[in-house]
ROKOL-978771 format. One record per residue: residue in one letter; y, z, x of N, C-alpha, C in turn. Coordinates in steps of 0.001 Angstrom, whole numbers, padded with zeros to 6 digits, always signed. Last residue first. Layout:
N
aYZXYZXYZX
...
! end
This chain:
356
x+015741+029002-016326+014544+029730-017242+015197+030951-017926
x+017188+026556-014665+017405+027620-015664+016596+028425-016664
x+015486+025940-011603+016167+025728-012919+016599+027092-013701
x+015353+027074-008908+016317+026018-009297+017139+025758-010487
x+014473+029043-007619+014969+029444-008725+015805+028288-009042
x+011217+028485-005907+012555+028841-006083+012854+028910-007404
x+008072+029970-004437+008862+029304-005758+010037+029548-005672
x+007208+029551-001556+007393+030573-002680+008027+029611-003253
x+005355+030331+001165+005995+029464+000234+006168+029911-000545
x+005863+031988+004385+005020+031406+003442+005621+030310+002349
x+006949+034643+007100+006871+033673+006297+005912+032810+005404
x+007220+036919+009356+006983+036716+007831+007581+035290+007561
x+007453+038851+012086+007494+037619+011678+006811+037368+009868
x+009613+041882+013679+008707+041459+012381+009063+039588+011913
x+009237+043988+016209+009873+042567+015916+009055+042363+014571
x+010290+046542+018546+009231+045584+017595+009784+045129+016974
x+012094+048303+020035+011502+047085+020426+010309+046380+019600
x+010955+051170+017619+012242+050371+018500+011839+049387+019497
x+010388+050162+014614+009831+050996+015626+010974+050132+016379
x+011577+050675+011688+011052+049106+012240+011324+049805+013606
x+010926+051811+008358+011426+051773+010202+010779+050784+010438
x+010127+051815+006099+010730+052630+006209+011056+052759+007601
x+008109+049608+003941+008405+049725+005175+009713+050648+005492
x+006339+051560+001212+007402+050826+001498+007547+050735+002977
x+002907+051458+001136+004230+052241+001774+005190+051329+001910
x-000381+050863-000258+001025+050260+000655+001744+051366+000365
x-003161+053346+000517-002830+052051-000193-001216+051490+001062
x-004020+055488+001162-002675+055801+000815-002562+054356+000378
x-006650+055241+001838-006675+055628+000398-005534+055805+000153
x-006234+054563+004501-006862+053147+003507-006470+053804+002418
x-003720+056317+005813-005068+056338+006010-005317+055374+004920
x-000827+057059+006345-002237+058060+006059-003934+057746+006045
x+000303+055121+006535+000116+055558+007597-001022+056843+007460
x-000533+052275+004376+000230+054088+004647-000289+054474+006088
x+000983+049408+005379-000185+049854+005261-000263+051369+005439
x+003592+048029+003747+002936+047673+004812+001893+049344+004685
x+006487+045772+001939+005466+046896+002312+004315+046461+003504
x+009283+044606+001373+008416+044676+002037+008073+046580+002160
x+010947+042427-000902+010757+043975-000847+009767+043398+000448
x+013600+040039-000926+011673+040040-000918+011792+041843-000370
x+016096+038785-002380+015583+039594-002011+014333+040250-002053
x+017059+036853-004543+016969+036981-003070+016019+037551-002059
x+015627+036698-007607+016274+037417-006321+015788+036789-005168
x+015795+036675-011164+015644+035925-009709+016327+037202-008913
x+014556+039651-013416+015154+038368-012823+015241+037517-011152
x+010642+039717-013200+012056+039986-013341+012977+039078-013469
x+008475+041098-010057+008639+040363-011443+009907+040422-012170
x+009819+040976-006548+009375+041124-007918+009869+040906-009471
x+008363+039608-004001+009162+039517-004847+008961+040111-006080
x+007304+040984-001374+007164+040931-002890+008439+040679-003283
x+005279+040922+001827+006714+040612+001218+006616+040346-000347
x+003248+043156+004015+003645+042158+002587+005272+042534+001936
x+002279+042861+007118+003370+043251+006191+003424+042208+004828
x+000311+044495+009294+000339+043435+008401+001606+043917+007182
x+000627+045458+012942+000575+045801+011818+000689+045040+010401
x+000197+046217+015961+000124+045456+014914+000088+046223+013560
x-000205+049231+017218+000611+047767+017621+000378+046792+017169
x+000877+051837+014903-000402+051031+015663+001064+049559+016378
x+003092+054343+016162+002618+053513+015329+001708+052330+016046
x+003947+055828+018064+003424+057127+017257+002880+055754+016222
x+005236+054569+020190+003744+054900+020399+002786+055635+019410
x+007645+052508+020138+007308+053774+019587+005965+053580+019594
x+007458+050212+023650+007750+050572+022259+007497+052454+021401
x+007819+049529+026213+007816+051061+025959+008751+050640+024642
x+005901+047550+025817+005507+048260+026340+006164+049621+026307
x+004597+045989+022205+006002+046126+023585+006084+047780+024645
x+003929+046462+019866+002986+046078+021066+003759+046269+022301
x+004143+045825+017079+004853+046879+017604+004168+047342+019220
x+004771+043431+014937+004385+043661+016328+004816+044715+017304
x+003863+042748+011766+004894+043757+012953+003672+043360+013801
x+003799+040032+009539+002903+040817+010624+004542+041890+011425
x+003081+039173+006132+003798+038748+007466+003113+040093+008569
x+003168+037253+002540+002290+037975+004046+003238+037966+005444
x+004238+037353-000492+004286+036530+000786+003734+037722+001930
x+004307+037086-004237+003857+038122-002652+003811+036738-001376
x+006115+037123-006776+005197+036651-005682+004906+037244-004625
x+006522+037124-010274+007088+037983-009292+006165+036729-008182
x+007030+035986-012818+005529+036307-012501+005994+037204-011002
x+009758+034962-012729+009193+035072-013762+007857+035670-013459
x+011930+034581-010563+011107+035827-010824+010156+036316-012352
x+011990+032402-007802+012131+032404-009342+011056+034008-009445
x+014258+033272-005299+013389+033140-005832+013153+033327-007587
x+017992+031794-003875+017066+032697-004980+015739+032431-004977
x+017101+031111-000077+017333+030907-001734+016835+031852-002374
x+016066+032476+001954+017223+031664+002250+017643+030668+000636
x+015836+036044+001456+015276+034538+001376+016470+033855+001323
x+016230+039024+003410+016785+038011+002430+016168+036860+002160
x+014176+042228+002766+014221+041174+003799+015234+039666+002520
x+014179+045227+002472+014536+043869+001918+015155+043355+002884
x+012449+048643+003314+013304+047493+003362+013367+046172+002824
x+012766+051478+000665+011833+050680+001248+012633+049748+001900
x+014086+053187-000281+012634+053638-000440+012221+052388+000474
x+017082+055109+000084+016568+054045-000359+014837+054438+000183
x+018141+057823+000642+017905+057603-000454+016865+056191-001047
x+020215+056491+002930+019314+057639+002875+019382+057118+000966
x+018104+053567+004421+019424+053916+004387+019093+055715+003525
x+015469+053460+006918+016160+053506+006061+017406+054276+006032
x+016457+053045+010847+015370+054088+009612+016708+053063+008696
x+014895+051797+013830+015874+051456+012939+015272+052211+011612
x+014377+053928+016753+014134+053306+015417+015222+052773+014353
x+016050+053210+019923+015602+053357+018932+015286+052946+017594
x+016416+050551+021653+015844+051637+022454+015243+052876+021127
x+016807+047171+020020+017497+048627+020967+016097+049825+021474
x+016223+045236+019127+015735+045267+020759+016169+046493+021604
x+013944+044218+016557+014950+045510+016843+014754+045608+018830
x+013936+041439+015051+013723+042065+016070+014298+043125+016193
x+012301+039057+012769+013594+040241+012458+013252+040923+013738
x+012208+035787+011301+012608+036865+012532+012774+037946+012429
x+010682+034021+008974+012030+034462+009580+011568+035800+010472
x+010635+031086+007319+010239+031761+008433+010961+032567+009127
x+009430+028931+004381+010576+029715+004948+009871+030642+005904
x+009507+026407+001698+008770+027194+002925+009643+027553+003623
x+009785+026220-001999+010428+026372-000459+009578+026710+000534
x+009729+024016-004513+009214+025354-003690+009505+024994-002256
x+011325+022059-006135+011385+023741-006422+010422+024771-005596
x+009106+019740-004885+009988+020343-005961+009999+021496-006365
x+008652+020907-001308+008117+020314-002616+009539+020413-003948
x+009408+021741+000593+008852+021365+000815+008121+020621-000385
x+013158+022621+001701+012209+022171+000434+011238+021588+001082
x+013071+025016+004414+013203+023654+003733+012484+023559+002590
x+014423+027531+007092+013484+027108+005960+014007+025153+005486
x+014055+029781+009520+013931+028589+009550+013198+028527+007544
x+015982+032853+011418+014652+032224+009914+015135+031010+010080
x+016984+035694+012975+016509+034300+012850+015882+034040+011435
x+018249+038255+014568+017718+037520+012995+017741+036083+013020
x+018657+041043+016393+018041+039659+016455+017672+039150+014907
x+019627+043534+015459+020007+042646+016621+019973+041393+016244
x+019386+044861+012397+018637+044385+013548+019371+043543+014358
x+021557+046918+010610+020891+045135+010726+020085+044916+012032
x+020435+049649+008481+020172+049319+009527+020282+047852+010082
x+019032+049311+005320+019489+049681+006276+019878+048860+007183
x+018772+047789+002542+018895+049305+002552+018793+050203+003930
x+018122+044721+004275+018570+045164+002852+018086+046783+002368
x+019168+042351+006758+018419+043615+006126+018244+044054+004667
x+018401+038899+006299+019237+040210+006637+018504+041219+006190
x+018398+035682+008371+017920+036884+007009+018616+038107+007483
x+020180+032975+008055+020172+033798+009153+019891+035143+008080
x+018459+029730+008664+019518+030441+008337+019180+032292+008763
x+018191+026155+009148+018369+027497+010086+019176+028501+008606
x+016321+023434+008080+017642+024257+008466+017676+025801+008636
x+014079+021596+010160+013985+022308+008953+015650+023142+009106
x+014908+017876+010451+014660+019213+011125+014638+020700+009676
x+013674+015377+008245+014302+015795+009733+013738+017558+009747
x+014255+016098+004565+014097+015445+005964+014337+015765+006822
x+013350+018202+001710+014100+018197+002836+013198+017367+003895
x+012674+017577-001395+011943+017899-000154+013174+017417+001076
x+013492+017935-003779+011927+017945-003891+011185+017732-002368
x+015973+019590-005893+015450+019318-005073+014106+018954-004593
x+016691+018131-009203+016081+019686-008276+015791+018939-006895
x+017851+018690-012872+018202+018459-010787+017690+019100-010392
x+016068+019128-015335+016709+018903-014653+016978+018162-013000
x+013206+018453-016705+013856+020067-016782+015468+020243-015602
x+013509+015730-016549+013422+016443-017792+013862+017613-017145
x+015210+015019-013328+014200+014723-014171+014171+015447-015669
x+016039+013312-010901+016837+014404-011909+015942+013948-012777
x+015201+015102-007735+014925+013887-008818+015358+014176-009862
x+015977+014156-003487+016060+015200-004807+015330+014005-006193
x+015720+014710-000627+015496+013338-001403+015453+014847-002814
x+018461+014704+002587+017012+015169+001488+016583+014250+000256
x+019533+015851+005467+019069+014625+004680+017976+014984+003650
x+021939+018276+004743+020634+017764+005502+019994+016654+004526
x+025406+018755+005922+024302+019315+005134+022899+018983+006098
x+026921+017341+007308+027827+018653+006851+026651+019322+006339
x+027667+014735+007814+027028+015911+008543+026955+016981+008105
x+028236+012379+006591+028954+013105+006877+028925+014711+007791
x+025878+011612+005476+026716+010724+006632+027601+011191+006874
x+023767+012376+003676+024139+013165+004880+025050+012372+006100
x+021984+011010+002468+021531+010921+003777+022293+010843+005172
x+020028+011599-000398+021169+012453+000696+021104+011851+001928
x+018725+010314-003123+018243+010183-001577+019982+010796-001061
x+016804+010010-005723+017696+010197-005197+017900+011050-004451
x+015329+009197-008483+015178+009671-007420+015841+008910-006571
x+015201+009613-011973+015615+008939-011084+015482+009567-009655
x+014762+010528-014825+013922+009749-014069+014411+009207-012465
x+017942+009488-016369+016585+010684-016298+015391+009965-015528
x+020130+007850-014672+019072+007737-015892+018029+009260-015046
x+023220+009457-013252+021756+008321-013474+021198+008695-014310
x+025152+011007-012864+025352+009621-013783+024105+009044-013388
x+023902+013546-011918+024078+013559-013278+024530+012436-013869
x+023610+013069-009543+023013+012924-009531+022700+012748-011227
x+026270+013462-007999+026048+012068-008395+024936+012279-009234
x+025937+016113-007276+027029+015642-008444+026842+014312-008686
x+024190+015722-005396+023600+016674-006516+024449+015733-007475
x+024610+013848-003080+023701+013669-004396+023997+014329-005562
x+027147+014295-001836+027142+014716-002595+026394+013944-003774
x+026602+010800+000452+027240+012856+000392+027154+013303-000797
x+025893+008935+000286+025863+008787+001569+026654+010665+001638
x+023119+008259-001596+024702+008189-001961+024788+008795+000051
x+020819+005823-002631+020759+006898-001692+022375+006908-001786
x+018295+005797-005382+019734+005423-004881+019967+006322-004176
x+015214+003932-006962+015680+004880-006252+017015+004419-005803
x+015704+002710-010310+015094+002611-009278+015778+003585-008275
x+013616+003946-013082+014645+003774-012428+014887+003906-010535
x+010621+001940-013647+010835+003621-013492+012968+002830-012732
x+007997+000608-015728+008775+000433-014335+009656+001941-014652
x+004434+002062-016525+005422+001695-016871+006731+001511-015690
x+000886+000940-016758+001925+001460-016003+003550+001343-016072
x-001697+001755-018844-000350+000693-018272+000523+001471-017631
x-003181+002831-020581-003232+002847-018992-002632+001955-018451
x-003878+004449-023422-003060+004058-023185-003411+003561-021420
x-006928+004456-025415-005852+005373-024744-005388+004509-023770
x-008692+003963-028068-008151+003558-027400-007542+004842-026865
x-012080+003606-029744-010852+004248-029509-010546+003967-028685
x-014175+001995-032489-013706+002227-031135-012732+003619-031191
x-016913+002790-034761-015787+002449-034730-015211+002736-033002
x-020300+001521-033648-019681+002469-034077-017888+002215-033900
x-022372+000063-032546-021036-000577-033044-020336+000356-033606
x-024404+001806-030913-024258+000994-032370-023564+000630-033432
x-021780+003558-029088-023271+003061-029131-023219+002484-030499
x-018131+002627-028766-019352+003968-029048-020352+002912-029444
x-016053+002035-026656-017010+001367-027509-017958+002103-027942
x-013187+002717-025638-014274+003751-025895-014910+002925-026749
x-010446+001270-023645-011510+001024-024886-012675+001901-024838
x-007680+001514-022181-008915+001478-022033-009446+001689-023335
x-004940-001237-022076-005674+000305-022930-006980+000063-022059
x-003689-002363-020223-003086-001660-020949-003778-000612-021836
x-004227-003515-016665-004761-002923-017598-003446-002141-018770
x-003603-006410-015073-002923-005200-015024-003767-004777-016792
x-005281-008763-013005-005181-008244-013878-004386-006872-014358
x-005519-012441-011679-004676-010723-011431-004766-010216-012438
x-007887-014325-010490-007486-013542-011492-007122-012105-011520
x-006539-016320-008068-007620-016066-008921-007000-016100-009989
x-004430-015641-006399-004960-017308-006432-006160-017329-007534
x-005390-012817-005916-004359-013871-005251-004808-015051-005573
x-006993-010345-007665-007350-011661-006641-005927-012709-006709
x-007635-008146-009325-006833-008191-008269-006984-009226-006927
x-009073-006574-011953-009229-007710-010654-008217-008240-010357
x-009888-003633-012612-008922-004271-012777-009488-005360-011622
x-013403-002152-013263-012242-002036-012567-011045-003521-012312
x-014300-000868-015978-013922-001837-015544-013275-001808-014672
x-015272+002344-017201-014212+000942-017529-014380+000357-016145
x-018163+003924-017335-017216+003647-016707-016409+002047-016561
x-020240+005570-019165-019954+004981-018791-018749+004729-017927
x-023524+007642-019169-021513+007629-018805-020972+006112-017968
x-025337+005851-020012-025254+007216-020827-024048+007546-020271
x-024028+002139-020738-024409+003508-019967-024451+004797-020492
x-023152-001099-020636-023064+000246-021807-023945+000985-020866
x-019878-002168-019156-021612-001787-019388-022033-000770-019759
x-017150-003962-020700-017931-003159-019380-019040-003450-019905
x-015380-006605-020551-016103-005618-021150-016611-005466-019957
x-011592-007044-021041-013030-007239-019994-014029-006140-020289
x-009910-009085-022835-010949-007785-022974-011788-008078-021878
x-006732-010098-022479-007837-010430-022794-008373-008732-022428
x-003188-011898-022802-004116-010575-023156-005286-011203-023496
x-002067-013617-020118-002502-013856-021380-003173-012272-021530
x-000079-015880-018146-001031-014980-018243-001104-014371-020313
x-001184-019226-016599-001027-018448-017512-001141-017070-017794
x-002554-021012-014983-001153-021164-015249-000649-020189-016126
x-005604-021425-014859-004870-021527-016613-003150-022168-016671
x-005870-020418-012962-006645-022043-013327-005739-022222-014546
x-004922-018281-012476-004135-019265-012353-004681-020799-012061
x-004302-015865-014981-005635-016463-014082-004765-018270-013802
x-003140-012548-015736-002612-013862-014856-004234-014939-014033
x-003923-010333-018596-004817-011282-017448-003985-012242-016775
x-003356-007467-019162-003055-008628-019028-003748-009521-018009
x-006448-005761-021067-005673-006097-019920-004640-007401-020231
x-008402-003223-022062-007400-004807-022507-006662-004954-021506
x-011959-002771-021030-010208-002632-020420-009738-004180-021858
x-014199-000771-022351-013730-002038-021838-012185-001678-021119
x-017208+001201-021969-016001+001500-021703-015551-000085-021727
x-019976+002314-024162-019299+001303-023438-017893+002034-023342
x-023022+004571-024592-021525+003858-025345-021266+002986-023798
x-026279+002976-025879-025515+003750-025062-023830+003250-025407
x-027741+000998-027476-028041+003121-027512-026772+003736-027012
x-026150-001373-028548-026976-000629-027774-027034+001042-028283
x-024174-003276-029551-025121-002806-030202-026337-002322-029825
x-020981-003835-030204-021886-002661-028713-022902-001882-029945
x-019184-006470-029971-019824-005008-030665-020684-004689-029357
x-015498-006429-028400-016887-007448-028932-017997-006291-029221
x-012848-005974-029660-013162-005725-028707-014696-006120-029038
x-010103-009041-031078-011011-008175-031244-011641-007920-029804
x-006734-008466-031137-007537-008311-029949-008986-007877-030755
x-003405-009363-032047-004575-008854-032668-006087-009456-031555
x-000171-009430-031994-001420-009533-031360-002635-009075-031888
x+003438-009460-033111+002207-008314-032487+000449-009647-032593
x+005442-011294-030533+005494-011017-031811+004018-010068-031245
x+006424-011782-027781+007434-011591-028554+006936-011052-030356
x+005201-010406-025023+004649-010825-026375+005760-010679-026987
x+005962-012276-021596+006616-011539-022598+005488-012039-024099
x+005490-011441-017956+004808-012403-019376+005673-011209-020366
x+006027-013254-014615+006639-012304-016318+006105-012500-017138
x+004201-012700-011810+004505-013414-012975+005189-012452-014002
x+003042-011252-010490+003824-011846-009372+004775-012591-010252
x+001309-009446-011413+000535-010092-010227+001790-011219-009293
x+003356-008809-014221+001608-009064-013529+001113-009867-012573
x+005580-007224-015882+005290-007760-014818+003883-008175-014355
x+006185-007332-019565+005841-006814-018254+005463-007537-016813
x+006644-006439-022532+007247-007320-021778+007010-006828-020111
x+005806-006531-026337+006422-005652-025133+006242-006941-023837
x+005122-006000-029674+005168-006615-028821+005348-005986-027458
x+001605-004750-030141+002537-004427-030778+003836-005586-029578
x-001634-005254-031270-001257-005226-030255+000759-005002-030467
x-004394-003881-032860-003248-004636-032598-002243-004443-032124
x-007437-004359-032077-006885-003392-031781-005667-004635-031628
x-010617-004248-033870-009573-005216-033393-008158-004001-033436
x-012748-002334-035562-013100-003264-034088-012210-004380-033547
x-011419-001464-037543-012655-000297-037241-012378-001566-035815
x-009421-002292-039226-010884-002980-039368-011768-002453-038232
x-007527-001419-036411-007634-001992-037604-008784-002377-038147
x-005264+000151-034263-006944-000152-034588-006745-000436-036058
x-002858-000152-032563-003394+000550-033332-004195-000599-034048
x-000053+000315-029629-001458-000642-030774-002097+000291-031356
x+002392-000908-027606+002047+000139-028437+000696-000256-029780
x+004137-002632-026393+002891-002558-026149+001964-001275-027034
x+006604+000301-025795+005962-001845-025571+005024-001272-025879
x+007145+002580-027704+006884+001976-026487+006395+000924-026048
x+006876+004009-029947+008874+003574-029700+008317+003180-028395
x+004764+004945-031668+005353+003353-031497+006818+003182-030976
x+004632+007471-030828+003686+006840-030892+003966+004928-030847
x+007880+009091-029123+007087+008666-030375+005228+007775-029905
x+008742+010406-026567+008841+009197-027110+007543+009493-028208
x+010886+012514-024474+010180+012027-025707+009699+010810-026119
x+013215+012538-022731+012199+013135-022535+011513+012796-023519
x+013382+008779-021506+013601+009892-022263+013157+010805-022166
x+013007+007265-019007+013942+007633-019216+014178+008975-020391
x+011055+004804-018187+010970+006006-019079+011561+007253-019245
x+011805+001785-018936+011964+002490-018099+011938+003316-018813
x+009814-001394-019017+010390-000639-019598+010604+000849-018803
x+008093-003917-018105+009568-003943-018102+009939-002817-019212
x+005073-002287-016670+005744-003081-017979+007432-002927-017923
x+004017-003542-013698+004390-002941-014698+005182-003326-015587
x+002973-004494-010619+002723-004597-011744+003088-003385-012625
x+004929-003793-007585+004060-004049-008499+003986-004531-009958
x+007773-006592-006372+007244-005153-006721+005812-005613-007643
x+007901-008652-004019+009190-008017-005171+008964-006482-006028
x+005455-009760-003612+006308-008814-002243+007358-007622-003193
x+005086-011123-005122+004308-009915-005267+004961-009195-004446
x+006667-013339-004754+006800-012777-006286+006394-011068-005692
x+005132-014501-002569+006450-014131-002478+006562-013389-003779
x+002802-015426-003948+002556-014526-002910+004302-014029-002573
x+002861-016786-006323+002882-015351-006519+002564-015041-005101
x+004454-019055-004847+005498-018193-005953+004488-017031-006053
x+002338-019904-004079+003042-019773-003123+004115-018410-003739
x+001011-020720-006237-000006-020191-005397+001055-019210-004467
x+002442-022297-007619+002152-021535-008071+001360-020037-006977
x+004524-024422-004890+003349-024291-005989+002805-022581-006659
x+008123-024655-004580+006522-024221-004663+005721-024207-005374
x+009989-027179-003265+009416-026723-004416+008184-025906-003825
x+011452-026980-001438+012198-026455-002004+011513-025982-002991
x+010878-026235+002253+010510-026822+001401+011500-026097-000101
x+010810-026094+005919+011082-025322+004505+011398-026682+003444
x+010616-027063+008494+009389-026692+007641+009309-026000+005891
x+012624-028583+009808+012516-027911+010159+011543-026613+009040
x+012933-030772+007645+012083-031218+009283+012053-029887+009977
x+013104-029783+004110+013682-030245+005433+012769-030403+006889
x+013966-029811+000889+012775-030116+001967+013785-030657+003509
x+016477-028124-000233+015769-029116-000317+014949-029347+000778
x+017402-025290-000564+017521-026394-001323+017110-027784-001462
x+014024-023162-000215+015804-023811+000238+015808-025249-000812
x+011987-020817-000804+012651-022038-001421+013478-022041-000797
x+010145-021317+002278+010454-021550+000748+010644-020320+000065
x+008431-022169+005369+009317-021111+004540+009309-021960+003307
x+006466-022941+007544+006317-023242+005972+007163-021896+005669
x+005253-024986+010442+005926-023233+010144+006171-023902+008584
x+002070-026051+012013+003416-026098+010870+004396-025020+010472
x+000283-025295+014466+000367-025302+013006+001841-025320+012607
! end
């Protein structure tokens, strides 16, 4: 079979060609990106009519169409002036769902606003978009509520709008991150070593991080109202926007107890970020006080809760754990960490990115 590239500048023996046919242009076209309307949503706000394509109902059963400018199936179509769409009656028992759509049908050469009606039903359900190569590509802008015996319609919006496009800086996203458009997502990728590859988005409530790549980063928890333990480890990363997952260590490998400081009530364990402290949070973790010539006067397991509490942000997760008196003492601040036992804790928690 023939090899067939296009477009070059002119037809050649080695299979590339200059002109394409329609057929050809939307299979290369489509590679370029989906279907959406040439507008980027950038503000935090927008009005009822400050958006392409924006319509409103007239004479109870024609929905007008406002102008705007969008991508479909591989093609540009632009309405330079407004449109008027009747949706066809619905003179049944039951209501109807339609779609307005842009239609690309390429018997036509053309794409064009049309109504694909549905089927009237006690629940109905719109139309699903058609999505045929060489057919008929369709991208939906309103869905249509046809109520039972022609009753007046309603519309709601289902177009998809284009978005600023993603930018990877090769060091210092964050500070870059304030000359882009609202909406934007943006990529660390750390060519300098110094950090970790991540993807952040500067969006309405600001810069935030939304998820760390590669390996999770190391950091190192601490005590908080005594005593530092030998051994401290923790592993954390963004795992989402503004919430963290985090894992950390704490070993005592000496020969005695590690006690509170005097006066303090309980220990604090560090998080490898502020936590947000609007509602406070609890995180779960375990002692292992199992080690053979550990302190014998405590069980060899034991379940530990980590609290953040309600307030301003902190660092700092309180831990409790189970009275030693018995179920009806409830929690006990943790007050020793037995000698050769080790405490693992970790979970997810909300950070303190933004400014609340």
């Amino acid at each position: 079979m023939a090899e067939i590239s296009y477009p070059f500048n002119a037809d050649n023996t080695n299979g590339g060609t200059s002109i394409v046919s329609q057929t050809q242009w939307q299979a290369m076209a489509s590679m370029w990106g989906g279907d959406r309307v040439d507008f980027q949503l950038t503000a935090t706000t927008y009005g009822t009519t400050s958006l392409p394509f924006n319509a409103t109902i007239v004479n109870g059963r024609t929905v007008q169409i406002n102008p705007g400018k969008a991508w479909v199936g591989g093609f540009y179509y632009s309405l330079p002036s407004t449109l008027s769409v009747a949706i066809p009656n619905n003179s049944t028992t039951k209501p109807r769902k339609d779609l307005i759509v842009l239609q690309a049908d390429m018997a036509k050469s053309a794409v064009n606003i049309a109504v694909v009606t549905g089927t009237a039903a006690a629940t109905p359900v719109a139309p699903q978009p058609r999505r045929q190569a060489g057919g008929l590509w369709e991208m939906p802008l309103y869905e249509v509520d046809a109520a039972a015996n022609n009753a007046s319609i309603t519309i709601s919006g289902r177009m998809p709008f284009n978005m600023p496009t993603p930018v990877a800086y090769p060091w210092s996203a964050a500070d870059s991150a304030a000359t882009l458009p609202r909406g934007s997502f943006i990529y660390d990728m750390d060519n300098n070593g110094g950090d970790t590859q991540y993807e952040g988005f500067n969006g309405r409530d600001g810069y935030v991080v939304t998820r760390h790549f590669g390996k999770s980063r190391p950091y190192t928890p601490s005590l908080v109202n005594g005593g530092s333990a030998p051994v401290r480890e923790g592993r954390w990363r963004f795992v989402g926007p503004n919430a963290v997952w985090f894992s950390a260590f704490i070993q005592n490998t000496s020969s005695t107890d590690t006690k509170l400081n005097t006066g303090a009530w309980t220990y604090g364990l560090t998080l490898p970020v502020p936590a947000n402290g609007k509602t406070g949070q609890i995180i779960t973790g375990h002692l292992d006080n199992n080690a053979s010539n550990g302190n014998t006067n405590w069980p060899n397991f034991m379940e530990i809760v980590g609290k953040v509490n309600r307030g301003a942000n902190s660092q700092t997760m309180w831990l409790y754990w189970p009275s030693p008196t018995g179920a009806k003492g409830g929690l006990d601040g943790v007050s020793t960490i037995p000698r050769h036992a080790y405490i693992t804790i970790s979970g997810v928690y909300e950070a303190a990115s933004f400014k609340e």
